[in-house]
C-alpha positions in Angstrom: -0.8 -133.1 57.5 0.4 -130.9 60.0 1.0 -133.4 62.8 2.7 -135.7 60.4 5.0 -133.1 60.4 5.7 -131.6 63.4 4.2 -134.5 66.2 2.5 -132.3 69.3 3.1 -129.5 67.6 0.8 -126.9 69.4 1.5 -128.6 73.2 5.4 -128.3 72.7 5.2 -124.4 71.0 3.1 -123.7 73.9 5.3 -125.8 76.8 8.4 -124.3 74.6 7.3 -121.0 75.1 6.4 -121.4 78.7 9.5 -122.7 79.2 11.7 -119.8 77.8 9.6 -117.0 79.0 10.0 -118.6 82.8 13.7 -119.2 82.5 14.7 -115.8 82.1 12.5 -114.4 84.2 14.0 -116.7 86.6 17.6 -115.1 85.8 16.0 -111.7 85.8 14.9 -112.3 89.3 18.4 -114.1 90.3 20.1 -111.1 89.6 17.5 -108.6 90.8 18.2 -110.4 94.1 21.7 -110.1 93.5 22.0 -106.5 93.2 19.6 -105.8 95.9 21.1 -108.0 98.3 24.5 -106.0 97.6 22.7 -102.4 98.1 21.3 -103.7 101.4 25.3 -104.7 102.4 26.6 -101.7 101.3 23.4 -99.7 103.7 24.1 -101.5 106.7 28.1 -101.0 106.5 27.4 -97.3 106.0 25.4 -96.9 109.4 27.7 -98.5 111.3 29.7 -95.9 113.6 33.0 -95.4 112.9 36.0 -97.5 113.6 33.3 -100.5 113.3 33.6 -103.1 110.4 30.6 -105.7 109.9 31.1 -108.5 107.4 27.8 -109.8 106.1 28.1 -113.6 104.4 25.8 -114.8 102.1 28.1 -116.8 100.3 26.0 -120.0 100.3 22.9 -118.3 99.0 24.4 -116.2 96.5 25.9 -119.7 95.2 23.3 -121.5 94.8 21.1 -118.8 93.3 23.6 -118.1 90.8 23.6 -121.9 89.6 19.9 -121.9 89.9 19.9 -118.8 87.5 22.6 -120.4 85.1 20.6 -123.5 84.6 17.3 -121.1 83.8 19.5 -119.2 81.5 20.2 -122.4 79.5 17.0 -124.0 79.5 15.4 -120.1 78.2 17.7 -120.7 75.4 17.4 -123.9 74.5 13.8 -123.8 74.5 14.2 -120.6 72.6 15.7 -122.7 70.1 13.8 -125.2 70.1 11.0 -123.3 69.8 12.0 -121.1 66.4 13.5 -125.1 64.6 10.0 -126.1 65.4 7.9 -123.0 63.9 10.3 -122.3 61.3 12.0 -125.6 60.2 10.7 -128.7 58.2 12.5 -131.3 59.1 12.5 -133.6 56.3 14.7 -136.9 57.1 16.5 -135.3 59.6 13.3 -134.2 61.7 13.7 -137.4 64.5 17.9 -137.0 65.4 16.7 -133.4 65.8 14.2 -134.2 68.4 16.6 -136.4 69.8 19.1 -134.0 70.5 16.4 -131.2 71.6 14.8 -133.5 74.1 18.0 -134.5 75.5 19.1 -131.2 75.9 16.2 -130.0 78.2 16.3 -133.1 80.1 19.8 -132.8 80.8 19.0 -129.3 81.7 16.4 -129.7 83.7 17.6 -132.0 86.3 20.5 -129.6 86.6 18.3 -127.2 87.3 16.2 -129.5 89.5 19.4 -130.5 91.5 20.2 -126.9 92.3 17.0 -125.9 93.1 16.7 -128.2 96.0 19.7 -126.9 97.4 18.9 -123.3 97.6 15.1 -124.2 98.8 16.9 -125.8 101.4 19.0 -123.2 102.4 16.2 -120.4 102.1 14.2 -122.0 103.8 16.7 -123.4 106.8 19.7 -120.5 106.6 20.4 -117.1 107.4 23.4 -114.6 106.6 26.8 -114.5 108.9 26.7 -111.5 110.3 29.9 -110.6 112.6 31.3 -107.2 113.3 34.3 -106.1 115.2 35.5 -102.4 116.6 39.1 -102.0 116.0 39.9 -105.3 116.1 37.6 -106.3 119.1 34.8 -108.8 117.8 31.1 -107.6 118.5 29.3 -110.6 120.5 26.4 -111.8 118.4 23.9 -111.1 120.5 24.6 -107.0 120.4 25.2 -108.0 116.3 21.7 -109.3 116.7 20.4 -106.5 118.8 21.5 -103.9 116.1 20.0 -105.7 113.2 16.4 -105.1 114.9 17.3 -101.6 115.7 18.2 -101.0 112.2 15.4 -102.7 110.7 17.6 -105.4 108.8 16.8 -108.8 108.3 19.3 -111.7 108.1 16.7 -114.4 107.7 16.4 -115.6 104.1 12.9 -116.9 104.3 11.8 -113.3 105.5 14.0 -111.6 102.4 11.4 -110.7 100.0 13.2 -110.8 96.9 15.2 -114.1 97.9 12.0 -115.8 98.8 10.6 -114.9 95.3 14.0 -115.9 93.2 13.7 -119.2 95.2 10.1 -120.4 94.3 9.5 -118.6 90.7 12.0 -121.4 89.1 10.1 -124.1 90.3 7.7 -123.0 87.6 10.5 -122.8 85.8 11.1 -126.4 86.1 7.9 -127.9 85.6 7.8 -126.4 82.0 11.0 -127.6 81.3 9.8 -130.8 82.3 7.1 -131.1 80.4 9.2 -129.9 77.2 11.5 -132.5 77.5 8.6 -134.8 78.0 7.0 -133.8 74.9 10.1 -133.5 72.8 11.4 -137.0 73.5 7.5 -138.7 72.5 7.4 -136.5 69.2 10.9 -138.3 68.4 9.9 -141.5 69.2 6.3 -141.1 67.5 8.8 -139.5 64.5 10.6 -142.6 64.5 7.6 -144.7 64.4 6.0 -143.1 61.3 9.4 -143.5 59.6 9.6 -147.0 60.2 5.9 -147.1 58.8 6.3 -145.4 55.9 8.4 -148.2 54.4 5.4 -150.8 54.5 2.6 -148.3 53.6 4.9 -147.3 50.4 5.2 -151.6 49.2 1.6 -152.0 50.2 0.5 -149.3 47.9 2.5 -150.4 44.8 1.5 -154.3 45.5 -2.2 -152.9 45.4 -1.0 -151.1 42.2 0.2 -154.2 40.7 -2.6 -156.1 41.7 -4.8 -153.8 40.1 -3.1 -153.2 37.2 -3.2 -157.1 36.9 -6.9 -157.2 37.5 -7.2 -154.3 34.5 -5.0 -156.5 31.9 -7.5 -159.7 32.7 -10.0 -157.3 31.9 -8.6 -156.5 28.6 -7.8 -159.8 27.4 -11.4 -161.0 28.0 -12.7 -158.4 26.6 -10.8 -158.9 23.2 -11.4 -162.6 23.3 -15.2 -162.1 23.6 -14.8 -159.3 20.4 -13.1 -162.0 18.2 -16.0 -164.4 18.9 
């Protein structure tokens, strides 16, 4: 039977899948944001008037995302993985260190990712970019920095950074699949383990109720061969 097999087989493809298809649209959007932060840079440094410099730091953001978009990447791929062993693979004897592995994988994974997560929530949520600038030397004061940001329509703020707010709340779903992978990958080991440890007694109890009917059958015989000689 098919869940003898392959223990919660549809929940995990469907978790599995989840899982993948979320983690790399969480690194799609981590480097979306990436790339568009770095256009915006590049815009603001070209307005400036000449003989002005303006640094733009968004070195804790960018650090975060980018472990937040590793640890997606990985638990895509291992879900992936996990997902074509599972469709594709029968797992004979070897079908419960497999899930062993597999559901320690994404668990690992996913705290990683959970870990990271929290700390770029936190600082979306709570931070904003260092923005200084300087004319020949002579630093701008930060409220004429701040003054100019408005006037050119830019936005330091992380919370109010469209495409930063979005690659910091799509992993969360992200997350919660991976969880419930891991979840379900670690109970279809141990309910693999169980059945193997069952199969054992079901195989002696069947061949002691073959001898005992075979028994039964050779009584049978003998009486009947007694009551023909009479």
């Amino acid at each position: 039977m098919a869940s003898a097999t392959a223990p919660y087989k549809f929940a995990r493809i469907a978790s599995l899948f989840l899982s993948f298809a979320f983690g790399f649209v969480a690194l799609a959007l981590g480097i979306d944001a990436l790339i568009k932060g770095n256009r915006e840079k590049d815009h603001i440094r070209s307005l400036a008037p000449q003989g002005a410099e303006v640094n733009i730091d968004t070195h804790d953001v960018e650090t975060a995302g980018g472990v937040v978009s590793g640890f997606s990447a990985a638990l895509g791929v291992i879900s992936l993985l996990s997902l074509v062993f599972l469709v594709l693979t029968s797992f004979g004897a070897r079908r419960e260190p497999a899930l062993k592995l597999q559901g320690l994988l994404l668990s690992i994974v996913t705290l990683g990712l959970f870990g990271s997560l929290v700390t770029m929530t936190d600082f979306v949520a709570n931070r904003e970019a260092n923005v200084t600038a300087s004319i020949s030397g002579v630093p701008i004061p930060p409220s004429i920095v701040h003054s100019l940001e408005q006037s050119l329509g830019a936005q330091s703020v992380y919370r109010e950074i469209p495409y930063i707010r979005t690659a910091a709340i799509v992993p969360w779903f992200t997350l919660l699949f991976g969880l419930t992978s891991s979840v379900l990958t670690l109970l279809a080991a141990s309910s693999s383990r169980a059945r193997a440890s069952d199969a054992p007694a079901h195989h002696l109890d069947t061949a002691s109720n073959d001898a005992g009917a075979g028994h039964v059958d050779e009584k049978k015989a003998n009486v009947s061969v007694g009551q023909t000689r009479v």
